[in-house]
N, CA, C and O atoms as CSV, one atom per row, in Angstrom:
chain,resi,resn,atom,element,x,y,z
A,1,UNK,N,N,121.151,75.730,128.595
A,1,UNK,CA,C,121.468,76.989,129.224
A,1,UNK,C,C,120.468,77.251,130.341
A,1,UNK,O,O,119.331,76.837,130.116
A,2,UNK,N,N,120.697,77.909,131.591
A,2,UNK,CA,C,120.063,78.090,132.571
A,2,UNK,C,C,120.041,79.776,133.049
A,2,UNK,O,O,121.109,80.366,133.214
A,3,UNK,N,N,119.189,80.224,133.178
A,3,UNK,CA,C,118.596,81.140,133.372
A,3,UNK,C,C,117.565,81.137,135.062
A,3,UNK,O,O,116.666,80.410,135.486
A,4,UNK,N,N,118.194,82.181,135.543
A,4,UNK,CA,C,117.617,82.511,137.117
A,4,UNK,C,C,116.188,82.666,137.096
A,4,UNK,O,O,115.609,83.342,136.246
A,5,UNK,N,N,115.695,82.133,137.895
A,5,UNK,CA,C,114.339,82.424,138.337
A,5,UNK,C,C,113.908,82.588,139.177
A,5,UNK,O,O,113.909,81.580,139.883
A,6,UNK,N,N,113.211,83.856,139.832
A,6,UNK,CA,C,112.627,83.989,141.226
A,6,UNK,C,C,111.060,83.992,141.178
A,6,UNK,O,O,110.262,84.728,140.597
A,7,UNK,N,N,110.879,82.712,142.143
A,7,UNK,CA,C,109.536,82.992,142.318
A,7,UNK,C,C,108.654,82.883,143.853
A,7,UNK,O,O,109.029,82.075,144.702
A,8,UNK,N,N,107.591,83.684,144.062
A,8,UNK,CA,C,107.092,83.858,145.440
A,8,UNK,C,C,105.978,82.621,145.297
A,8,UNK,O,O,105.117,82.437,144.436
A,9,UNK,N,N,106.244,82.045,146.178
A,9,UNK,CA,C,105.749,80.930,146.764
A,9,UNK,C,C,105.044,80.359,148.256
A,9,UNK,O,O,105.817,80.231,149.205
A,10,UNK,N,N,103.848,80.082,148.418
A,10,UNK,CA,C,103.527,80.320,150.034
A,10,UNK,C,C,104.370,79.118,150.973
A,10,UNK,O,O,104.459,77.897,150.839
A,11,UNK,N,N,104.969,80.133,152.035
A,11,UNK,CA,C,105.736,79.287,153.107
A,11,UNK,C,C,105.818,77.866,152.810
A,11,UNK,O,O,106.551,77.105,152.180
A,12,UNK,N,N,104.258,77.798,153.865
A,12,UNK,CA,C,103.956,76.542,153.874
A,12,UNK,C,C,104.475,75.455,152.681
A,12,UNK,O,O,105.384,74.670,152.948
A,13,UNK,N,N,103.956,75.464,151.601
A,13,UNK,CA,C,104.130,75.073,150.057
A,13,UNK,C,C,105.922,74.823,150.161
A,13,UNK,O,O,106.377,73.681,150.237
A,14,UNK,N,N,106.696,75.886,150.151
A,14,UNK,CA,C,107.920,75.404,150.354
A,14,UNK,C,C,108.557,74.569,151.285
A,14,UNK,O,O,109.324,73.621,151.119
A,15,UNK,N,N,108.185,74.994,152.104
A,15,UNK,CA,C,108.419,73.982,153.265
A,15,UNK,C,C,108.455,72.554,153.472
A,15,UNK,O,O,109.354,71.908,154.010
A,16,UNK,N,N,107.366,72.137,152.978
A,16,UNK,CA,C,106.588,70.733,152.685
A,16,UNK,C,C,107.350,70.286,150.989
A,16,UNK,O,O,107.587,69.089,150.827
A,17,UNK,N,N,107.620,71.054,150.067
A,17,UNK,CA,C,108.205,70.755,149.028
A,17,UNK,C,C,109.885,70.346,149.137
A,17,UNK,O,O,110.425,69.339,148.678
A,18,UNK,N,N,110.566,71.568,149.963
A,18,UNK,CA,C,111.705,71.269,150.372
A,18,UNK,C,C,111.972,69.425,150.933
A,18,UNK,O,O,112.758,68.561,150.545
A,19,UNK,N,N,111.019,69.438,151.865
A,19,UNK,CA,C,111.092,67.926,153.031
A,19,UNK,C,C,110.304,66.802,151.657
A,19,UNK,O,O,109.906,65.788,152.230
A,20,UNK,N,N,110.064,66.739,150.443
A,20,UNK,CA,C,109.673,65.627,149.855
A,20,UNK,C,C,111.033,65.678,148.834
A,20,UNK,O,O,111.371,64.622,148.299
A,21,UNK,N,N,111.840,66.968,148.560
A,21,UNK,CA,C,112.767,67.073,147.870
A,21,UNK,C,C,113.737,66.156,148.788
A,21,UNK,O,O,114.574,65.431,148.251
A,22,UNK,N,N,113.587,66.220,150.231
A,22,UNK,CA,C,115.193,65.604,151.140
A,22,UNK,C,C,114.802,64.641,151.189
A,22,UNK,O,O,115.707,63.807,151.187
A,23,UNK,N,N,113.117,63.919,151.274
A,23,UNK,CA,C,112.834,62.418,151.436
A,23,UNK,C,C,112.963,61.525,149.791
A,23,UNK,O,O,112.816,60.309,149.670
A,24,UNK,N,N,113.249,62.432,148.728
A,24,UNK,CA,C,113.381,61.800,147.438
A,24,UNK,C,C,115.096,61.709,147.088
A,24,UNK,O,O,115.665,61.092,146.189
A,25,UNK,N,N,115.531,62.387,147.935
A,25,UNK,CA,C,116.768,62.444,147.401
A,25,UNK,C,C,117.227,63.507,146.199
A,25,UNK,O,O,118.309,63.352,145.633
A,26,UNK,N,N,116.303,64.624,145.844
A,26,UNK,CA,C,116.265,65.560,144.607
A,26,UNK,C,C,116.581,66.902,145.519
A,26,UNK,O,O,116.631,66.941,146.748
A,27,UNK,N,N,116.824,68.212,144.402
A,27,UNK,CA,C,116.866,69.286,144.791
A,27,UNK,C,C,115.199,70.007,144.419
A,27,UNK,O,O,114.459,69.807,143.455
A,28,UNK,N,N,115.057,70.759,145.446
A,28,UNK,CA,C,114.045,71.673,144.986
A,28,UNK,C,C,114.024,72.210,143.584
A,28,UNK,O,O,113.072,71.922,142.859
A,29,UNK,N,N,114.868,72.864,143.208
A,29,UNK,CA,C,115.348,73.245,142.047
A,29,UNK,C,C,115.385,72.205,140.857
A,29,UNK,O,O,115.594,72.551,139.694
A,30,UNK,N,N,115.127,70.691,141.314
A,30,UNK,CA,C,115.330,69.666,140.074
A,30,UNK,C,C,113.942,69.508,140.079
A,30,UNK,O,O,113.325,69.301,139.035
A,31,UNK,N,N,113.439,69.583,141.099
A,31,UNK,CA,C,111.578,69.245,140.831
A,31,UNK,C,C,110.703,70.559,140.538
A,31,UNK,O,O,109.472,70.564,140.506
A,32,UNK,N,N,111.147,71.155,140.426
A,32,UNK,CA,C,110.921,72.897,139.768
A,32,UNK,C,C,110.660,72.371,138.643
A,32,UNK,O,O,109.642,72.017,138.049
A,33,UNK,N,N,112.158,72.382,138.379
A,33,UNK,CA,C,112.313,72.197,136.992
A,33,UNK,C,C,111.551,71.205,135.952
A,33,UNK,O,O,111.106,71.529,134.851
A,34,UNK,N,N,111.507,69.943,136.546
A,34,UNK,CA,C,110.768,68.682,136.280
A,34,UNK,C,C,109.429,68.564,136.034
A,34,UNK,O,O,108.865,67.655,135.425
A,35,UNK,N,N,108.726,69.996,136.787
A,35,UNK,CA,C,107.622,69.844,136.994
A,35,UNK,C,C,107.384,70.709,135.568
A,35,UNK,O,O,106.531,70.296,134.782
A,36,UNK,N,N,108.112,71.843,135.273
A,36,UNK,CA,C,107.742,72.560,134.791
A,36,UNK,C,C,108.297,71.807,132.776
A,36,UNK,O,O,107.809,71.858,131.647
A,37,UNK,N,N,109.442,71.256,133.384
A,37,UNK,CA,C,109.171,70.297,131.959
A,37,UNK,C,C,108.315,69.494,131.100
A,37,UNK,O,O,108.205,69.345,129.883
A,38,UNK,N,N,107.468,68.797,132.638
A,38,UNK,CA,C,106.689,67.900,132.262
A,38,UNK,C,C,105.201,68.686,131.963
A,38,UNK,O,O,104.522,67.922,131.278
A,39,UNK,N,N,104.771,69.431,132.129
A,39,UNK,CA,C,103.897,70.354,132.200
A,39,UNK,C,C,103.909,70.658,130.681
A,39,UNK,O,O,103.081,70.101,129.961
A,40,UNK,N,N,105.049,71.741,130.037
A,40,UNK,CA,C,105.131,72.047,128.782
A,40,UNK,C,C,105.112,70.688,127.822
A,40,UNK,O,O,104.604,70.704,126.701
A,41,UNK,N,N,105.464,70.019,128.154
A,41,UNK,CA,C,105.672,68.923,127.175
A,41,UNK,C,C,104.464,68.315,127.103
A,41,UNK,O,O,104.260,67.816,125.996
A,42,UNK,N,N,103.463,68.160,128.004
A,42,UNK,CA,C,102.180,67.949,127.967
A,42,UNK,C,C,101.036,69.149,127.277
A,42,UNK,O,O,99.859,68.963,126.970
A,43,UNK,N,N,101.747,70.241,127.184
A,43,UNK,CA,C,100.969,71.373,126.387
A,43,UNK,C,C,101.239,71.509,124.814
A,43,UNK,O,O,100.716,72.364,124.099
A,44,UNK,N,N,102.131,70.538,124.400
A,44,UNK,CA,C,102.853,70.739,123.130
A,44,UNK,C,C,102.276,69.237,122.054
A,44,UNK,O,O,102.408,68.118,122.549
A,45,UNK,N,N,101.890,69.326,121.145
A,45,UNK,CA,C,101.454,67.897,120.611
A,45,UNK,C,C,102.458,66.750,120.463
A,45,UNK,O,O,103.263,66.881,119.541
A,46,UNK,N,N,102.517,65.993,120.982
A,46,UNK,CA,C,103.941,64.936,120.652
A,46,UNK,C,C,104.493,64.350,119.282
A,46,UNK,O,O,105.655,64.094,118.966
A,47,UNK,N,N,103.374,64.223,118.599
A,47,UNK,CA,C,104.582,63.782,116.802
A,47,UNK,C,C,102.417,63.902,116.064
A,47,UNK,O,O,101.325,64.111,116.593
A,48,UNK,N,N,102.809,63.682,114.986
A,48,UNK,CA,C,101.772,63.948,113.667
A,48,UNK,C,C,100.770,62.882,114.112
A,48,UNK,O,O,99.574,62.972,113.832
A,49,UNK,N,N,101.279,61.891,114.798
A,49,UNK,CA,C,100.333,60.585,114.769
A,49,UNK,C,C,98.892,61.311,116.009
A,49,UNK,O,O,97.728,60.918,116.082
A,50,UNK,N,N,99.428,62.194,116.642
A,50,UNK,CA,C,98.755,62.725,117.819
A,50,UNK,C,C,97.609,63.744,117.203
A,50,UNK,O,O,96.475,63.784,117.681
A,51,UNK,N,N,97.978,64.467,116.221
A,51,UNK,CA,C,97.501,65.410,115.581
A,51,UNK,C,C,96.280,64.247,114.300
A,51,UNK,O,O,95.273,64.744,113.798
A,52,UNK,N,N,96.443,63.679,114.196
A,52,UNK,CA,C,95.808,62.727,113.368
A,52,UNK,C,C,94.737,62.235,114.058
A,52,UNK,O,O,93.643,62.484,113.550
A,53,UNK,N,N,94.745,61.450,115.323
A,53,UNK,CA,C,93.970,60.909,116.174
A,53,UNK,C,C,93.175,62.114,116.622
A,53,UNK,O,O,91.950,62.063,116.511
A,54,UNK,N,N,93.839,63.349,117.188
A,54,UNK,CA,C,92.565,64.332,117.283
A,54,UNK,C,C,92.273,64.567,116.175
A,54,UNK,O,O,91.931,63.408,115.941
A,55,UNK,N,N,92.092,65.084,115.216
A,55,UNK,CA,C,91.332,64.929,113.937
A,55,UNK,C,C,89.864,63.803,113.494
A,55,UNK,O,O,88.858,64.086,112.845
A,56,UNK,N,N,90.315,62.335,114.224
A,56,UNK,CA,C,89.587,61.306,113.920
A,56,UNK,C,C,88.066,61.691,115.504
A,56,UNK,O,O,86.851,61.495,115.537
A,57,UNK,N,N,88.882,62.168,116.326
A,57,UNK,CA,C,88.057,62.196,117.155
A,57,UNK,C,C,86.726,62.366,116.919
A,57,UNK,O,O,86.438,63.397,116.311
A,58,UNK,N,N,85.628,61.474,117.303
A,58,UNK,CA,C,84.536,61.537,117.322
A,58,UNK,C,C,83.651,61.243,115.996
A,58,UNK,O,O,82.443,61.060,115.849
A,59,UNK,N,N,84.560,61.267,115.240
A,59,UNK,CA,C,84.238,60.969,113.545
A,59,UNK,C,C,83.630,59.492,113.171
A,59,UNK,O,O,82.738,59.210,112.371
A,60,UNK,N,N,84.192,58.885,113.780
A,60,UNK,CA,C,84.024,57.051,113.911
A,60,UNK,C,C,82.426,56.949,115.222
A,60,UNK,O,O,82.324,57.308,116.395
A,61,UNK,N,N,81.372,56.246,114.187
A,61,UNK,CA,C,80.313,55.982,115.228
A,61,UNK,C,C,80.209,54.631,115.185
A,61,UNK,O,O,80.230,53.889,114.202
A,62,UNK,N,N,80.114,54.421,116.137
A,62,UNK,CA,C,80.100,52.820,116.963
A,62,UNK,C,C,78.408,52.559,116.978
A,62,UNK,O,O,77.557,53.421,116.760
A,63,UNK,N,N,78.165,51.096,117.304
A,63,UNK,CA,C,76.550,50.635,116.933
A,63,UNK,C,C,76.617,50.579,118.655
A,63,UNK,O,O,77.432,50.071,119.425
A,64,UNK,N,N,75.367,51.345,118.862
A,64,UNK,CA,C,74.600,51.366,119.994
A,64,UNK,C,C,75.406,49.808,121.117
A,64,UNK,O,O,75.834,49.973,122.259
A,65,UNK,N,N,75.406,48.819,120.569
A,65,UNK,CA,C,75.535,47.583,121.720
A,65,UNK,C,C,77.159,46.855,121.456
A,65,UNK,O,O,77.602,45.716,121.607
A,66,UNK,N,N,77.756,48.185,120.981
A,66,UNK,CA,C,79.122,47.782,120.796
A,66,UNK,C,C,79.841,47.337,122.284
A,66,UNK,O,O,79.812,48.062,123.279
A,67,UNK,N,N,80.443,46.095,122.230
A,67,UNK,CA,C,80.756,45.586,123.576
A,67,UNK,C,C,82.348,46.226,123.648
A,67,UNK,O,O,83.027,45.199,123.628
A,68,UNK,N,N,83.197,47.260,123.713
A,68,UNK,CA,C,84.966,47.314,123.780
A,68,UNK,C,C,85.300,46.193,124.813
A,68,UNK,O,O,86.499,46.248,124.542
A,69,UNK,N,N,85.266,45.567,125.430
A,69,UNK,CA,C,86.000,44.853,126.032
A,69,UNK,C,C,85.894,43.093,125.222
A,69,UNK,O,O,86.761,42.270,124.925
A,70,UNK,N,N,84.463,43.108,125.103
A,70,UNK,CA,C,84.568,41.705,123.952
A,70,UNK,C,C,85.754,42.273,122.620
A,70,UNK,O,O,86.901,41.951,122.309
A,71,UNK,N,N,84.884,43.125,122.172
A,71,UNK,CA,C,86.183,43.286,121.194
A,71,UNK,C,C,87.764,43.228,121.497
A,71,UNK,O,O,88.499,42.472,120.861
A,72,UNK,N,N,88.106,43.850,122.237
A,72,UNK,CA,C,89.179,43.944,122.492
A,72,UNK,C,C,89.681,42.134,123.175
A,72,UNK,O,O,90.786,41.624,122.989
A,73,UNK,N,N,88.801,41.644,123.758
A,73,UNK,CA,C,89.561,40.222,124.002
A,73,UNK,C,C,89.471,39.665,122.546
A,73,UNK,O,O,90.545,39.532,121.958
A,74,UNK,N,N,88.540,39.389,122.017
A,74,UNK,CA,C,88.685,38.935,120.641
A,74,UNK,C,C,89.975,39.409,120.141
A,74,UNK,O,O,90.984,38.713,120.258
A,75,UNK,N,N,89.986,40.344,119.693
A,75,UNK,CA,C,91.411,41.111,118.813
A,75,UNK,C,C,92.247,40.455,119.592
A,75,UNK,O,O,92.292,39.339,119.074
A,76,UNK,N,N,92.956,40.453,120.540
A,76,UNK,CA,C,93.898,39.576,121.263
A,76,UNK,C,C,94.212,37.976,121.560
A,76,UNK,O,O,95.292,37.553,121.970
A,77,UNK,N,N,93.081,37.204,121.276
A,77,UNK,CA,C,93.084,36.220,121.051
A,77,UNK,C,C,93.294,35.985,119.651
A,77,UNK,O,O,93.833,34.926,119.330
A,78,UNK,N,N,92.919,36.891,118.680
A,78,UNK,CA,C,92.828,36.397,117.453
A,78,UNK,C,C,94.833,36.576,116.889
A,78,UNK,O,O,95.592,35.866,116.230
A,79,UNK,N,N,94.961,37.853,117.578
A,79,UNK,CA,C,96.179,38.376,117.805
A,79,UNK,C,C,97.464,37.213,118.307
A,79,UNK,O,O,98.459,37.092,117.593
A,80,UNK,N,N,97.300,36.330,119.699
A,80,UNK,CA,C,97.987,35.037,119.962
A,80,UNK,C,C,98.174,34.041,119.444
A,80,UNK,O,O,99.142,33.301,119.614
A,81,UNK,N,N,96.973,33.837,118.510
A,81,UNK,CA,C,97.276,32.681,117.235
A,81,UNK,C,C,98.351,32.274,116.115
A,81,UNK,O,O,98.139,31.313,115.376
C-alpha cells in the first residue's frame, strides 16, 4: 500500500537527484523509496544469528601476536583438502 508523501527538499539536491534518476533509468520516487528501504532495513536486526554475534562481541580475547590473516589462510587451505 502506498501512502503520499511530501517532503521539502533543497533545490539544488533535487535537481542533481532528478538528473542521476534520468542517467539511471529510475524514478525519483523509486530512489526515495529505495533509499528509505534500505536505510530501515539496516536499522532493524536481520535474523537471531545477528543478535547472537552482538552478544559475543568482544567476549572472545585473542593472544596479543594473533596473526588473522595466517589464520585465515591456514583455515582455507586446510578447508581445500
Amino acid at each position: 500500500m502506498s501512502k503520499k508523501l511530501t517532503l521539502n527538499v533543497d533545490e539544488t539536491i533535487i535537481e542533481k537527484a532528478k538528473a542521476y534518476a534520468h542517467q539511471t533509468g529510475r524514478s525519483l520516487y523509486g530512489l526515495v523509496e529505495n533509499y528509505l528501504r534500505d536505510f530501515v532495513a539496516r536499522e532493524q536486526p536481520n535474523s537471531l544469528i545477528d543478535e547472537k554475534i552482538s552478544r559475543l562481541s568482544g567476549k572472545i580475547k585473542l593472544p596479543e601476536n594473533f596473526n588473522e590473516e595466517e589464520t585465515l589462510r591456514s583455515f582455507l587451505e586446510e578447508k581445500s583438502i
